[in-house]
C-alpha positions as CSV (number, residue, x, y, z in Angstrom):
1,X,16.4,-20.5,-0.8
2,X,14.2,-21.8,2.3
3,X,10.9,-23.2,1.7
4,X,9.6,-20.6,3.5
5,X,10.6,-17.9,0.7
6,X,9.0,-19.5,-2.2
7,X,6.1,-16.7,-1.8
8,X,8.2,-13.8,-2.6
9,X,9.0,-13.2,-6.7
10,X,11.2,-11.1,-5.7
11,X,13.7,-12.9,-3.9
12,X,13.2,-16.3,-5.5
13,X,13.7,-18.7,-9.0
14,X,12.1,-20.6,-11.5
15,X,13.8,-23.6,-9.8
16,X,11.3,-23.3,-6.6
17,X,8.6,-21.8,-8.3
18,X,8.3,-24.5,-11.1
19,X,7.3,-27.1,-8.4
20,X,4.2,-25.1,-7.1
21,X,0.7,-24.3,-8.1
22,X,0.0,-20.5,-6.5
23,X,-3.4,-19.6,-6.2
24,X,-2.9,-16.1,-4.8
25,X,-0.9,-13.1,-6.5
26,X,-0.3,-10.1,-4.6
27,X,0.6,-6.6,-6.2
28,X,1.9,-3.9,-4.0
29,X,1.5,-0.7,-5.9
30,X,3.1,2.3,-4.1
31,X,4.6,5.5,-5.2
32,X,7.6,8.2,-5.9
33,X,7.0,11.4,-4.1
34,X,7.9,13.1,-1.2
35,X,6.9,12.6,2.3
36,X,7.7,15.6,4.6
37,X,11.7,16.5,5.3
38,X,12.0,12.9,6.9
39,X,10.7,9.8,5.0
40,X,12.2,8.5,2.0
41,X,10.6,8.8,-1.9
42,X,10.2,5.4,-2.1
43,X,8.0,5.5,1.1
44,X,4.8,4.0,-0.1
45,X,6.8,1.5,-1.9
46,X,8.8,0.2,0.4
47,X,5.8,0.1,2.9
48,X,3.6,-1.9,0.6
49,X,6.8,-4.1,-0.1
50,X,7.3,-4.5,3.9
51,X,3.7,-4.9,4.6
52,X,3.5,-7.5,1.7
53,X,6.2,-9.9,2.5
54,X,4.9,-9.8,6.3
55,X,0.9,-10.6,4.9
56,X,2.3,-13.3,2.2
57,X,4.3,-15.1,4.7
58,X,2.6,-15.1,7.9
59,X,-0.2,-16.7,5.0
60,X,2.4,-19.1,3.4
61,X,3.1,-20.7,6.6
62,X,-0.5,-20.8,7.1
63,X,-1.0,-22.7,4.3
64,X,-2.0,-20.1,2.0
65,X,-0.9,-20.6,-1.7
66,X,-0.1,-16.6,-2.0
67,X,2.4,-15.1,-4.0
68,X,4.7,-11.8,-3.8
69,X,5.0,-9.7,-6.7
70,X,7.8,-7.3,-7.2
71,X,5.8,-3.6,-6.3
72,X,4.8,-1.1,-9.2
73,X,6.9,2.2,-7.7
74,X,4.9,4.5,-9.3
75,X,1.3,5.6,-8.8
76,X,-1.0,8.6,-9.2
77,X,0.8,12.2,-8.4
78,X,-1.2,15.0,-10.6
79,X,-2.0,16.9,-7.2
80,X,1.8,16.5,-5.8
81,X,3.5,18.0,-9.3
82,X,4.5,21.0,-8.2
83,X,7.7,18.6,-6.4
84,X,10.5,17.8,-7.6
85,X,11.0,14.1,-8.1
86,X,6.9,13.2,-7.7
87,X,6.6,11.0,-10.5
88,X,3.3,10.6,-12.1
89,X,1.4,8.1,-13.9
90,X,-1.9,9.1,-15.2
91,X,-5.0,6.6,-13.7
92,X,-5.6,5.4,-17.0
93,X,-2.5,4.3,-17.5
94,X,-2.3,3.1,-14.5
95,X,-5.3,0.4,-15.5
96,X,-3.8,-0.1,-18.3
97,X,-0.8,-1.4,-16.6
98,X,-2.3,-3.3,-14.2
99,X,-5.2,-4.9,-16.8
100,X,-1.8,-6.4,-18.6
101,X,-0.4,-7.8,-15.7
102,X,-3.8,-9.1,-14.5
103,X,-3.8,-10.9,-17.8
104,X,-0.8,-12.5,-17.4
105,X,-1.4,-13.7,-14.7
106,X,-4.4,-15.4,-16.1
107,X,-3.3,-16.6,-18.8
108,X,-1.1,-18.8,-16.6
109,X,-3.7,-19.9,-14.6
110,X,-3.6,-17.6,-11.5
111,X,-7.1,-16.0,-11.5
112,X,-7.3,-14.5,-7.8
113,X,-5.7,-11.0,-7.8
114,X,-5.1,-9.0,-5.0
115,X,-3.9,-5.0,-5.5
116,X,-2.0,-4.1,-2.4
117,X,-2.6,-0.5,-2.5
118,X,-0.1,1.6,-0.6
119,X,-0.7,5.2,-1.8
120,X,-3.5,7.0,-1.2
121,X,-3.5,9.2,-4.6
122,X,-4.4,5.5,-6.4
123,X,-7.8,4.9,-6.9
124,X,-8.5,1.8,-7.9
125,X,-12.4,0.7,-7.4
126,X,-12.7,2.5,-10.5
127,X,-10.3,0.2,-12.5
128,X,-12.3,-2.8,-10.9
129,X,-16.1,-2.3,-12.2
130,X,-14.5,-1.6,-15.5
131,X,-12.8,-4.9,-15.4
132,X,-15.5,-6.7,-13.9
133,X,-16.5,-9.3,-16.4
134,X,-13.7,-8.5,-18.9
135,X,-11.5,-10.9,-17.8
136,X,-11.7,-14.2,-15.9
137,X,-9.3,-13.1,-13.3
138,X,-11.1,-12.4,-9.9
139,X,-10.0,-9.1,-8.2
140,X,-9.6,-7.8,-5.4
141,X,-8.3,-4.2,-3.8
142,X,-6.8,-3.7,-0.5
143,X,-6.4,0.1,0.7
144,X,-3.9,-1.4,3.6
145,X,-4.2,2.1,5.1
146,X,-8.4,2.1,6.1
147,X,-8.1,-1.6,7.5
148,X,-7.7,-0.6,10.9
149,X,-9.9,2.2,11.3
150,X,-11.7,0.7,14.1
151,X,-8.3,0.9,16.0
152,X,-6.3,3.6,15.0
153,X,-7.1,5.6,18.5
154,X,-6.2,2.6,20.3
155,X,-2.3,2.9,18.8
156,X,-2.0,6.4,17.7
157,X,-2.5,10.2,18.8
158,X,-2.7,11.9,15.9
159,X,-4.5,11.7,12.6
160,X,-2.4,10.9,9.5
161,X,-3.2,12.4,5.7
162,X,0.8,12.0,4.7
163,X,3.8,11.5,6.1
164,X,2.4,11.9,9.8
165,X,2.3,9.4,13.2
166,X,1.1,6.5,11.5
167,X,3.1,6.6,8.3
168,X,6.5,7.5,10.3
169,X,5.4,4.6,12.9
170,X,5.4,2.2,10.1
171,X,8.5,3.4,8.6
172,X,10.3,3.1,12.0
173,X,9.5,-0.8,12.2
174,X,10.3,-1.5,8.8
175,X,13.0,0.8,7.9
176,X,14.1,3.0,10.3
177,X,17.8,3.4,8.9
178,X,16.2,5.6,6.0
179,X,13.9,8.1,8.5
180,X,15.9,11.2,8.6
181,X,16.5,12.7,11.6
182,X,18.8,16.2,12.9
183,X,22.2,16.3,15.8
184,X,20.2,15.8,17.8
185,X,18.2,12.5,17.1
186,X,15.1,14.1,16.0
187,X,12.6,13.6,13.2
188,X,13.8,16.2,10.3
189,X,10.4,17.3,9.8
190,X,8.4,19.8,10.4
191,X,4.9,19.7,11.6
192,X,2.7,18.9,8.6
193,X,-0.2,21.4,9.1
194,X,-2.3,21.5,6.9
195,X,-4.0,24.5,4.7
196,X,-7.5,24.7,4.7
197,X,-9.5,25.8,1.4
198,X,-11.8,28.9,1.7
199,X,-14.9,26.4,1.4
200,X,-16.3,25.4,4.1
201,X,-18.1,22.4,2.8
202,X,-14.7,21.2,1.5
203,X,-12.8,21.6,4.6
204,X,-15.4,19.5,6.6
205,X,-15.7,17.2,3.6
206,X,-19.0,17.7,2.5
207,X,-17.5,18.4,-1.1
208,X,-14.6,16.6,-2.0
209,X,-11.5,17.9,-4.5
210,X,-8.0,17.1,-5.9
211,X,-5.9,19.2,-3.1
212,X,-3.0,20.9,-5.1
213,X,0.0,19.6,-2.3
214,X,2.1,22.7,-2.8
215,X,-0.4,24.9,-1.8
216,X,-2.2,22.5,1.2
217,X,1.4,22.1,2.8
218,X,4.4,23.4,3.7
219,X,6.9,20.7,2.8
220,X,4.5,18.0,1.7
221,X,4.1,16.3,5.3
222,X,0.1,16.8,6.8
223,X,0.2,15.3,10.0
224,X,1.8,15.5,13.2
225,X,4.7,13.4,12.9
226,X,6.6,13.8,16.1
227,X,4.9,11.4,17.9
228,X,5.9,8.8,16.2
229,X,7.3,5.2,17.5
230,X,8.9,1.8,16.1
231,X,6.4,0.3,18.7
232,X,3.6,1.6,17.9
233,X,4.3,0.2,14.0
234,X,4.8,-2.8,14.9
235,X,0.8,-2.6,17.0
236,X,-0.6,-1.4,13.9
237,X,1.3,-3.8,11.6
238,X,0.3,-6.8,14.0
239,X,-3.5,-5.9,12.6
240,X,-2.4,-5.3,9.0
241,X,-1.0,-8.9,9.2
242,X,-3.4,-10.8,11.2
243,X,-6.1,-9.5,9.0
244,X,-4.8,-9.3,5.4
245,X,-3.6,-12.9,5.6
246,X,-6.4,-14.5,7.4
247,X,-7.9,-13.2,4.1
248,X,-5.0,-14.4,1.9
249,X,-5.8,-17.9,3.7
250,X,-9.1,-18.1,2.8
251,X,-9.2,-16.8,-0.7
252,X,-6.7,-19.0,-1.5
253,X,-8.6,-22.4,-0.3
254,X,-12.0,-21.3,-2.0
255,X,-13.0,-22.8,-4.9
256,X,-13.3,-20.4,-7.9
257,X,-17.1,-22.0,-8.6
258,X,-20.1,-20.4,-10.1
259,X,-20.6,-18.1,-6.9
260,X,-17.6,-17.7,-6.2
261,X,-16.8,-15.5,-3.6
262,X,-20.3,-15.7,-2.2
């Protein structure tokens, strides 16, 4: 094992791990679901996985103290149900799950925490103000998804709910043998349009609600994903990195004082 995979649980052993003191643990939490006719189940796991080992090492050779942890596959699915194969964990027990990982990892003296959300159907700020002076572990939540906002028109053409431009995109950098595609070198997908609601004040989000999928969607995808390019993953994951672990960097040098983080 090369020093420069120390930061990954999942590839790694006691051996090198006994000889360093972490500050950082990182939690992808994805899910099992389907994503259109063309991306894989394991999707949002394998992106937070990807998106995770990039973030931790780019931070590790930085400097960072930051460590990997294997990815929770499951997340939140109560509107995707009607699937075959969408495996769902209630939110409850979702906290629950993660509240006795976060104490383990106090309990051994890492007390920064960062969730790597990679599936939009967890909601986790919740699980945070309940924790918030429960335990001595600091947290922290990461939605990698709304952290380039501010760019997304710069890379990509269409918008994205599930399974559309950016999602493929990503998928083609990181994993491209598992994107489906037809004869004739195509995307096996169809188009992801969407159904809108009879509200108006829910379609133009004034009013918010759990969207049963099987009804929004045709075969789960909702947006465009056609468009789609390895290259224009990798622009987008150049920001995810550059970003995330300039933040791993940081919170892994701060003292955990009285103020801490302010």
């Amino acid at each position: 094992m090369s020093q420069n995979q120390i930061w990954n649980l999942a590839k790694t052993n006691y051996a090198a791990v006994k000889s360093q003191k972490f500050e950082v643990a990182v939690l992808p939490i994805g899910a099992t679901e389907p994503h259109n006719l063309h991306l894989p189940y394991s999707t949002d796991t394998l992106l937070g996985i990807g998106i995770g080992e990039r973030i931790c090492e780019t931070a590790w050779n930085r400097g960072a103290k930051a460590a990997l942890l294997p990815a929770i596959p499951y997340g939140t699915e109560t509107n995707q149900r009607g699937f075959p194969f969408s495996m769902n964990v209630n939110p409850s027990t979702m906290y629950r799950l993660i509240a006795d990982l976060t104490e383990s990892l106090a309990y051994q003296g890492i007390r920064k925490i960062v969730l790597l959300n990679s599936h939009g159907g967890n909601d986790f700020k919740g699980y945070l103000r309940e924790m918030y002076g429960k335990s001595s572990a600091k947290l922290f939540l990461c939605d990698w998804f709304k952290i380039f906002n501010d760019v997304y028109q710069e890379i990509f053409e269409e918008p994205d709910d599930h399974a559309g431009e950016m999602e493929t995109s990503i998928a083609l950098a990181l994993f491209p043998e598992l994107v489906a595609r037809d004869a004739d070198g195509k995307l096996l997908a169809d188009d992801g349009r969407k159904q809108p609601t009879r509200f108006e004040a829910i379609n133009r989000g004034w009013v918010s609600v759990t969207r049963e999928w099987r009804l929004l969607t045709t075969n789960t995808g909702a947006g465009y994903p056609h468009k789609a390019t390895a290259e224009k993953g990798e622009k987008v994951l150049a920001v995810i990195v550059e970003r995330i672990a300039s933040f791993l960097k940081e919170l892994s040098d701060s003292p955990l004082d009285e103020r801490f983080p302010f």
